[in-house]
C-alpha positions in Angstrom: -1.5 1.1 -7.6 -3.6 3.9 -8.6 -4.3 7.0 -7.0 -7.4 7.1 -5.4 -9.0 11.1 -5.0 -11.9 12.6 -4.0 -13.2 15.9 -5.0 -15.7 17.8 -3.0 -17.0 20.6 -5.3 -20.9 22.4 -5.8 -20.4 23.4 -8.8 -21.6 21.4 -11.3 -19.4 22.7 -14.4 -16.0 23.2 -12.0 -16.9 19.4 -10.3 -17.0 17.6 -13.7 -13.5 19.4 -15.7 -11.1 18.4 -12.3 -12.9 15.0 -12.6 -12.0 14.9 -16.4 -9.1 16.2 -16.2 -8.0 13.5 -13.2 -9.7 10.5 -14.9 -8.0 11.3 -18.1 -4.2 11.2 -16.0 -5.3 7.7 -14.8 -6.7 8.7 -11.4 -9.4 7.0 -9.4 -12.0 9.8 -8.8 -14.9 9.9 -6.8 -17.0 13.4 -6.3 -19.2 14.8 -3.6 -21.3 17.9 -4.1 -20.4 19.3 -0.4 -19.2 18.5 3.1 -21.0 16.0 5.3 -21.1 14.0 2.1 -17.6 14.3 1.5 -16.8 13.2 5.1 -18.7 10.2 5.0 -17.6 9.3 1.4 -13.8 9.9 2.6 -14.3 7.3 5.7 -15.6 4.3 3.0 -13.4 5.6 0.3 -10.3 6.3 2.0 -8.3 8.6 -0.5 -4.9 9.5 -1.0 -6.2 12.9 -1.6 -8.9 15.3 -1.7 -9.5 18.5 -3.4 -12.2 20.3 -1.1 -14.0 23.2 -2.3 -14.1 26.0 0.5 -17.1 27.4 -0.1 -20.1 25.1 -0.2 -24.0 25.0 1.2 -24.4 22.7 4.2 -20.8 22.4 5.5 -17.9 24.2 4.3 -14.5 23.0 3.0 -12.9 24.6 6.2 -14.9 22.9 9.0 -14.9 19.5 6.8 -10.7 19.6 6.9 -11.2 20.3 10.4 -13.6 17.1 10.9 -11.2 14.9 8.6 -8.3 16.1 10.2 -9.7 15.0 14.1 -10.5 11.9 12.5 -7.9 9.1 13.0 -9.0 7.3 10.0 -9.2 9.8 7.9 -6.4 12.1 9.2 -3.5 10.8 6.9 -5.5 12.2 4.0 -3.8 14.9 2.1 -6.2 18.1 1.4 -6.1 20.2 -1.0 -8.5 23.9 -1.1 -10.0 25.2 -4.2 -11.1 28.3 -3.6 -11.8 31.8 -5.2 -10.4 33.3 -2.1 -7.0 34.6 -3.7 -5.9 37.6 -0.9 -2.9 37.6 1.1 -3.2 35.3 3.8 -5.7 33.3 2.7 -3.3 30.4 1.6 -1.8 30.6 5.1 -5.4 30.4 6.6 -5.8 27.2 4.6 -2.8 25.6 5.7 -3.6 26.2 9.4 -6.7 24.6 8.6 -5.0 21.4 7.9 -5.1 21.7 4.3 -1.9 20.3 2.1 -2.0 23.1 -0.5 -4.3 25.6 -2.1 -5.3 25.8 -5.4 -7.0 29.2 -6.7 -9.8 29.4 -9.2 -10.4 29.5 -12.1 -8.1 26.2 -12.2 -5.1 26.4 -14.5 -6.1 22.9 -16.3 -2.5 22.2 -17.1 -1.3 22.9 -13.6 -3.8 21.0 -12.0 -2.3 17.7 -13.1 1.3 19.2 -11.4 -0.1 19.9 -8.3 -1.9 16.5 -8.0 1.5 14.3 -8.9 2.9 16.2 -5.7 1.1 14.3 -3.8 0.9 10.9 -5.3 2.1 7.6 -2.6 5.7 6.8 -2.6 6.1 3.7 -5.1 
C-alpha cells in the first residue's frame, strides 16, 4: 500500500521539490497552497502524513494542526512542520502544537526522504 501525503506549502519553488522529491520515493502526494485548503483536502484525502508549512497567508500551519488535531477524522494524521523558525524552543512549540516532528528550512533533500520513512504505516 502506498503512502498517501499531503503537503501544505505557499511557496511555489519549496511546494514542488518535497513533491518531487516524495513522488520520485514512490509516495502518493497531494499539495495545498495553505491552511483551510489543507484542512478540507485532509478530510477527503485522508493522509498518512502531512508536511505543513508554518507560516502561510489565510491560516497558518499552527492553528491548521490545531484544527486537524480536534478533528476525530483527521486526528490520527501524523504532522510534520516545515518552517524557517530554527531558535531554541521552537521545535518544542511545534510539538505542543500537535505536530509529529519538525523539519527546518532550507530542506536537506536527502534527509527529507529519512524523516518521511519514519513515519510510514506498519506493513
Amino acid at each position: 500500500m502506498t503512502m498517501k501525503i499531503l503537503v501544505v506549502e505557499d511557496n511555489e519553488k519549496n511546494l514542488t521539490l518535497i513533491r518531487d522529491i516524495l513522488q520520485y520515493y514512490g509516495y502518493d502526494v497531494q499539495v495545498a497552497k495553505e491552511g483551510a485548503e489543507a484542512l478540507a483536502l485532509a478530510r477527503e484525502y485522508l493522509p498518512d502524513l502531512m508536511l505543513i508549512d508554518i507560516q502561510m497567508p489565510v491560516m497558518d500551519g499552527l492553528t491548521a494542526a490545531k484544527h486537524l488535531k480536534s478533528d476525530p477524522l483527521t486526528r490520527p494524521i501524523r504532522l510534520i512542520a516545515l518552517t524557517s523558525f530554527a531558535m531554541k524552543g521552537d521545535r518544542e512549540r511545534m510539538l505542543e502544537a500537535g505536530f509529529d516532528d519538525y523539519i527546518a528550512k532550507p530542506i536537506d533533500t536527502r534527509k527529507l526522504p529519512e524523516i518521511v520513512k519514519r513515519y510510514m504505516p506498519a506493513a
